[in-house]
C-alpha positions as CSV (number, residue, x, y, z in Angstrom):
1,X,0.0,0.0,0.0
2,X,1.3,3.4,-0.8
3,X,3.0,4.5,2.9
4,X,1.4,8.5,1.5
5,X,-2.0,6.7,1.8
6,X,-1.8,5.5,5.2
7,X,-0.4,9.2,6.7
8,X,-3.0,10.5,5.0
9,X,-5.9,8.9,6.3
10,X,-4.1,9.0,9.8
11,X,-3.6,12.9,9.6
12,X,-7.2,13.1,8.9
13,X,-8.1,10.9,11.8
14,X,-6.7,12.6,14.4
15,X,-7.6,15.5,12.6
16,X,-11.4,14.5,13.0
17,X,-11.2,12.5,16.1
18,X,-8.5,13.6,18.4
19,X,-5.4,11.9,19.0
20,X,-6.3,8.7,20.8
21,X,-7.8,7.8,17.4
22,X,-4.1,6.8,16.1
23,X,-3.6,3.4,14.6
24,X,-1.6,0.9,17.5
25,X,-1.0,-1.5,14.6
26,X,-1.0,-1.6,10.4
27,X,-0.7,-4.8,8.8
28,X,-1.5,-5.3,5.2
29,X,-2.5,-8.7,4.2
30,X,-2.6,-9.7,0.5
31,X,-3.5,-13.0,-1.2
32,X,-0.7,-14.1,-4.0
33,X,-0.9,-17.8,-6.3
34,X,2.3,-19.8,-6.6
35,X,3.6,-16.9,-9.5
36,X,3.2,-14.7,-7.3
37,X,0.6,-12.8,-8.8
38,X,-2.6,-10.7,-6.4
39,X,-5.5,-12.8,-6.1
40,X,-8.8,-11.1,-4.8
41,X,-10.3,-12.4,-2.3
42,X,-13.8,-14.4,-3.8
43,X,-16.9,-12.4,-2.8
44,X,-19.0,-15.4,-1.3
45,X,-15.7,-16.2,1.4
46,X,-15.8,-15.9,4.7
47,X,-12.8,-14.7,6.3
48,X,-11.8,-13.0,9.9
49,X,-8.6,-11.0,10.8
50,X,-7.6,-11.0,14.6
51,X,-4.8,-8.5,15.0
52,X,-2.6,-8.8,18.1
53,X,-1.3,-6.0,20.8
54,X,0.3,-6.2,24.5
55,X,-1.7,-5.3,27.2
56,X,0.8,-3.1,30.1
57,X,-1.4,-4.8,32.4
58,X,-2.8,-1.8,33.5
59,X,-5.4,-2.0,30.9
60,X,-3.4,-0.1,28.4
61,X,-1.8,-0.6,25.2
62,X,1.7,-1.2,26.0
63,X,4.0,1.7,24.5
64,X,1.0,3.8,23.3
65,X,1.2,7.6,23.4
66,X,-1.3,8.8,24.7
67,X,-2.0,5.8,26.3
68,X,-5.2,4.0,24.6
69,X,-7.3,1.4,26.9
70,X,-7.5,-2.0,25.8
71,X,-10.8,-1.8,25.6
72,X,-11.4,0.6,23.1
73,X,-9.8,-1.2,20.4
74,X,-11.0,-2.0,17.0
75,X,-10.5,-3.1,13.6
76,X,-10.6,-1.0,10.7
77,X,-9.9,-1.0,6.9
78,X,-8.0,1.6,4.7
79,X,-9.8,3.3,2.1
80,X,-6.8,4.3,-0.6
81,X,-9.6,5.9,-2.6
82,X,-10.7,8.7,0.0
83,X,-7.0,8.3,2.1
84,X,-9.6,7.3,5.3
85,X,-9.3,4.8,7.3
86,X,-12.8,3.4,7.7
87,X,-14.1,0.9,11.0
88,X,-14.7,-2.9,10.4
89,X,-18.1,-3.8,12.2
90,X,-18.0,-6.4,14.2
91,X,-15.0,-5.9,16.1
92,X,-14.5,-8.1,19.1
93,X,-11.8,-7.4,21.5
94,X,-10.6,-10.8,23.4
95,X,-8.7,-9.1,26.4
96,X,-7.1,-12.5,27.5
97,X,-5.9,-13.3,24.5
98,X,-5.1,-9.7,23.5
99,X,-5.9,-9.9,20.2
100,X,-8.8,-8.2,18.5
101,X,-11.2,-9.8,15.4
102,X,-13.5,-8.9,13.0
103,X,-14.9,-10.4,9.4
104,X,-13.3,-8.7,7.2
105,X,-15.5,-8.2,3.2
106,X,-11.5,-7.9,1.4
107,X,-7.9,-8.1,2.0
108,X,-6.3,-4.8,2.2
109,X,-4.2,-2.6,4.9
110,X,-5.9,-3.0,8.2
111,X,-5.1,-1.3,11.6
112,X,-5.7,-1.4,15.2
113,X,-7.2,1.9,16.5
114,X,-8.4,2.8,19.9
115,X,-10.6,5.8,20.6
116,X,-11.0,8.4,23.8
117,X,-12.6,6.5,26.8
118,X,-15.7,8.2,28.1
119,X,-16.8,5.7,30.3
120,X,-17.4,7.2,33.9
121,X,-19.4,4.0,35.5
122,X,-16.1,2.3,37.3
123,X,-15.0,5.7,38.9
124,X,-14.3,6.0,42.2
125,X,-12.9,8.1,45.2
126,X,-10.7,6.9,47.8
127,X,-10.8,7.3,50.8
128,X,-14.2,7.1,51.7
129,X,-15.1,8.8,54.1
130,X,-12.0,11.2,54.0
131,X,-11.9,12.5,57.3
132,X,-8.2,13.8,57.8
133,X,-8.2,14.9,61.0
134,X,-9.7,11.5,63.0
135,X,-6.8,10.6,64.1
136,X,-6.9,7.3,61.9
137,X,-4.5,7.9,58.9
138,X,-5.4,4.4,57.3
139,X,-8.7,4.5,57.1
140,X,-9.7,8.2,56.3
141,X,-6.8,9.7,55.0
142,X,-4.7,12.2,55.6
143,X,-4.7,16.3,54.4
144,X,-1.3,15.7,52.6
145,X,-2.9,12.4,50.5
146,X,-6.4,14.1,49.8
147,X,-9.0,12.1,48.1
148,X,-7.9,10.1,45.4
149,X,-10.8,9.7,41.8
150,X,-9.2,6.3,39.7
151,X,-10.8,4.2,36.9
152,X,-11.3,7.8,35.3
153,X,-11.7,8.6,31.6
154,X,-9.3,9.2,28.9
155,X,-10.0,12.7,29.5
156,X,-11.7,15.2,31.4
157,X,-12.9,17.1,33.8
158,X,-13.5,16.7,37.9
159,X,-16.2,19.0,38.6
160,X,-16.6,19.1,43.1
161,X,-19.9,20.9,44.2
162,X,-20.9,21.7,47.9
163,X,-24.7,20.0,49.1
164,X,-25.8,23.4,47.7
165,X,-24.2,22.9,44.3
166,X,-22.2,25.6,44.7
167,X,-18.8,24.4,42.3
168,X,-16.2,23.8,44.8
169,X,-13.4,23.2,42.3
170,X,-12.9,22.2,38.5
171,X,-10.3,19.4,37.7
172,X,-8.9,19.0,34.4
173,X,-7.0,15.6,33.3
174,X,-5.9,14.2,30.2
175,X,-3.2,11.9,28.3
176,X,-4.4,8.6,29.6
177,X,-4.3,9.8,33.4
178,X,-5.1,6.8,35.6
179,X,-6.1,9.1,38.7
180,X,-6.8,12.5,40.1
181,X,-5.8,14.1,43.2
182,X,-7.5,16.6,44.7
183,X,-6.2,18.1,48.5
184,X,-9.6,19.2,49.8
185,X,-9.0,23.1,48.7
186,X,-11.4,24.9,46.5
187,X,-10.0,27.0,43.5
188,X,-9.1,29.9,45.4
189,X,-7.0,27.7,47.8
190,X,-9.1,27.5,51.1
């Protein structure tokens, strides 16, 4: 595949979609007969692609800048024609085996592409209750350790009200943070 093709549609991926939307693995995979000449894939087979990638066991993509969850991933095609790359439906992500498949309709240059993480339902904030001043360290924290928010998104913001809903402080986070610290202080410092 022509190497222009594939910057091309990567440019105008992150372009569109923000840099978590950068391939984490190209592979092109081509059919040839015993002369070596391109065969086409028939239209009535059935064929699947799983593409591989290492897990930092943190549920990252090993060596990926910004990092990109695991979970995220999917296959997708490239599209020489309009230089995009376009997503394989179907995609199924097999987190044990760290691999990721999908049918694929022709043989071409595939890739592995995450996407930002949105998904707020596994956050958290530790300690709970944060009471620095009990006495009991361990348990409710200390002033110096604050509360900690992990499991958060991609990227973000931590948005802390008072019972009135008066904001208390804004947070913002990004590049694959895994948690967010905050000392107790609103955003004038008290």
């Amino acid at each position: 595949a022509d190497p222009q093709c594939i910057s091309g549609a990567t440019e105008k991926l992150v372009s569109d979609q923000g840099t978590f939307k950068k391939p984490v693995a190209i592979r092109e995979i081509n059919l040839y007969d015993t002369s070596n000449n391109l065969i086409e894939l028939p239209a009535a087979a059935l064929a699947s692609l799983i593409l591989h990638f290492q897990d930092d066991a943190k549920g990252f993509v090993a060596s990926s800048q910004p990092l990109i969850r695991v979970e995220t991933l999917s296959l997708w095609t490239l599209d020489c024609t309009r230089k995009l790359w376009v997503k394989l439906p179907g995609s199924r992500l097999d987190s044990f085996a760290q691999s990721v498949a999908a049918p694929i309709p022709h043989l071409s240059v595939f890739a592995l592409i995450g996407s930002l993480d949105t998904d707020v339902s596994q956050v958290y904030a530790y300690p709970n209750p944060w009471k620095p001043r009990s006495g009991n360290p361990s348990r409710y924290g200390t002033l110096q350790g604050g509360i900690t928010f992990t499991n958060i998104p991609s990227e973000g913001s931590l948005r802390i009200y008072t019972l009135s809903g008066e904001r208390v402080i804004e947070i913002g986070f990004g590049s694959g943070a895994l948690t967010v610290k905050w000392d107790g202080r609103n955003s004038q410092g008290s």
